[in-house]
C-alpha positions as CSV (number, residue, x, y, z in Angstrom):
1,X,49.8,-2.0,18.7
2,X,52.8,-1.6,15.8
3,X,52.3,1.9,13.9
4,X,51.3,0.9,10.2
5,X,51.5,3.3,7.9
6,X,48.3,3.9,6.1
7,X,46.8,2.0,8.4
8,X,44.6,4.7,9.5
9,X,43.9,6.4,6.9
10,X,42.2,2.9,6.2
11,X,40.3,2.7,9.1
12,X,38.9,5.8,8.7
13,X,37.6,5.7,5.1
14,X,34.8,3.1,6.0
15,X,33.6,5.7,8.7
16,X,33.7,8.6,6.4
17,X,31.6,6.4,3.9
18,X,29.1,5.7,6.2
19,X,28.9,8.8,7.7
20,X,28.7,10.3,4.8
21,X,25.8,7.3,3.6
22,X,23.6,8.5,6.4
23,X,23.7,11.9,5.6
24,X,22.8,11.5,2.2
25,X,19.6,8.8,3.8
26,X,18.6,12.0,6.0
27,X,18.4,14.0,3.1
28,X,16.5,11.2,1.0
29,X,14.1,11.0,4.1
30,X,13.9,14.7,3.9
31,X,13.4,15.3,-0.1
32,X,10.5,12.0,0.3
33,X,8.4,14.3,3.2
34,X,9.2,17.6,1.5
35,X,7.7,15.6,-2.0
36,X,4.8,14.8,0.0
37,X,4.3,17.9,1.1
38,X,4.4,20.0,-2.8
39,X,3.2,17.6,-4.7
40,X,0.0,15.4,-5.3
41,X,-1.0,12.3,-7.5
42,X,1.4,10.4,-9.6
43,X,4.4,12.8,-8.9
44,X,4.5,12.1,-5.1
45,X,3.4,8.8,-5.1
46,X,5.8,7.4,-7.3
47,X,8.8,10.0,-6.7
48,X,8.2,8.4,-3.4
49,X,8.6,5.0,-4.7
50,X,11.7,6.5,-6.2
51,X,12.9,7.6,-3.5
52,X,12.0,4.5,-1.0
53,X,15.0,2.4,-3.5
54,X,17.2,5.7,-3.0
55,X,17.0,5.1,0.7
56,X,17.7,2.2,0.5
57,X,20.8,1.7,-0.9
58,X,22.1,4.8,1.4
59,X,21.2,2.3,4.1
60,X,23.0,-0.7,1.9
61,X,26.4,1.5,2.1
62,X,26.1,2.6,5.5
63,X,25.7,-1.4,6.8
64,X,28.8,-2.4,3.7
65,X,30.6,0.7,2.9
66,X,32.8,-0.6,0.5
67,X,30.0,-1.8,-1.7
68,X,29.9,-1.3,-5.1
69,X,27.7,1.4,-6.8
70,X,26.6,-1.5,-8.8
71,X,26.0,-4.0,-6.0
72,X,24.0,-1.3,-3.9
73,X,22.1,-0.2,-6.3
74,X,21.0,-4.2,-7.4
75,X,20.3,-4.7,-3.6
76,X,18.4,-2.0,-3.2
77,X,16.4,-2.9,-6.0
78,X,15.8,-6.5,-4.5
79,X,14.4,-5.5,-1.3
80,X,11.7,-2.9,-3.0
81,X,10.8,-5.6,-5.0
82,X,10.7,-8.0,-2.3
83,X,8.8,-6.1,-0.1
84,X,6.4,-5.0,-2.8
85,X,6.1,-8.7,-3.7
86,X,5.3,-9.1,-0.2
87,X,2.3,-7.2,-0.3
88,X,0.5,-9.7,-2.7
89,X,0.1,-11.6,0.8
90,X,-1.6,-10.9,3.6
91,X,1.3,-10.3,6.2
92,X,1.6,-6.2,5.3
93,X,-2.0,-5.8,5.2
94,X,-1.8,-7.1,9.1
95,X,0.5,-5.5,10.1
96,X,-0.3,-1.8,8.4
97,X,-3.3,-2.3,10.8
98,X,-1.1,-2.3,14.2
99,X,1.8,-0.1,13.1
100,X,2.1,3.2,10.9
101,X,5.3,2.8,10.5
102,X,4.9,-0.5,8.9
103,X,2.3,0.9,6.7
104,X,4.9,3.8,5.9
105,X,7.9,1.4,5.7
106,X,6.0,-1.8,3.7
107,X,2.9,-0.4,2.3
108,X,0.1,-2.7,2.0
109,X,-1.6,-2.6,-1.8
110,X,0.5,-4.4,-4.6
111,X,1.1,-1.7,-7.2
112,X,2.4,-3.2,-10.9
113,X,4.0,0.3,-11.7
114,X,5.6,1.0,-8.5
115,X,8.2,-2.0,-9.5
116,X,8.9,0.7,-12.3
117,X,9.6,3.7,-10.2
118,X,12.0,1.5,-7.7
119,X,13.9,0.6,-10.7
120,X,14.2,4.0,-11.7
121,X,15.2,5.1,-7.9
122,X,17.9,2.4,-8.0
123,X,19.4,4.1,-11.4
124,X,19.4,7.3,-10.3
125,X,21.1,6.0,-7.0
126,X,24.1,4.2,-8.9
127,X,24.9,7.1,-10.9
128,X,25.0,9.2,-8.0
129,X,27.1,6.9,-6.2
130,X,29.5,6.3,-9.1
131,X,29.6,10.6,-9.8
132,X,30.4,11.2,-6.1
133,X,30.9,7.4,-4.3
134,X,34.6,6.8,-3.3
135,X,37.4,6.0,-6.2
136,X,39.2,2.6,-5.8
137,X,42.8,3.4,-5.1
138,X,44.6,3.6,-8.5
139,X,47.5,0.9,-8.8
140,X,51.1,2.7,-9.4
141,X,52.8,1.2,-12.2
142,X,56.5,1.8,-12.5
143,X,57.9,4.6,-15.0
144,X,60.2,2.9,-17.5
């Protein structure tokens, strides 16, 4: 194979992304259990709700780690709501019978507020992604 310059330094960045994605969904997973663990009522239930869009879009930008901050944090968003949606029918209810970790992954009660708290989990997800999410290389212009 032909030596391109920059041409690792490319390669690599998509690994460092996701690696660096995954670490930040271990500590989401971590701050959910340790919210679970101090708090009670509305604080852990929907900081947890908060935290399942989080998680989510971690796991968005591992799987496309060139996404946008925007673009994760909107997908994200859509799957909480689709799987939230989902529990107006009968298929999580089923299978939160068979499986904990469906129960823990899709719930089973439709909740009107949770829609709320995933919204506000994708916000605070985009803003960390755009304070700390990798810069677009920067065009050089020519000095006249």
């Amino acid at each position: 194979m032909p030596f391109v310059p920059g041409a690792s330094d490319r390669a690599v960045e998509p690994a460092r992304i996701r690696l660096t994605a995954a670490g930040a969904a271990v500590v989401t997973v971590g701050a959910g259990l340790g919210l679970r663990a101090v708090a009670v009522g509305g604080l852990a239930k929907y900081g947890g709700d908060a935290l399942y869009t989080v998680l989510l879009l971690t796991l968005v930008i591992v799987v496309a780690p060139r996404v946008t901050p925007l673009t994760a944090a909107m997908s994200a968003l859509a799957i909480s709501w689709g799987v939230e949606f989902l529990q107006l029918s009968e298929v999580t209810t089923e299978l939160s019978q068979h499986s904990a970790i469906s129960r823990l992954v899709l719930g089973s009660t439709f909740n009107p507020p949770d829609l709320f708290w995933y919204a506000v989990g994708a916000a605070a997800g985009w803003l960390i992604h755009t304070a700390v999410g990798p810069r677009p290389a920067r065009r050089r212009t020519a000095c006249r």
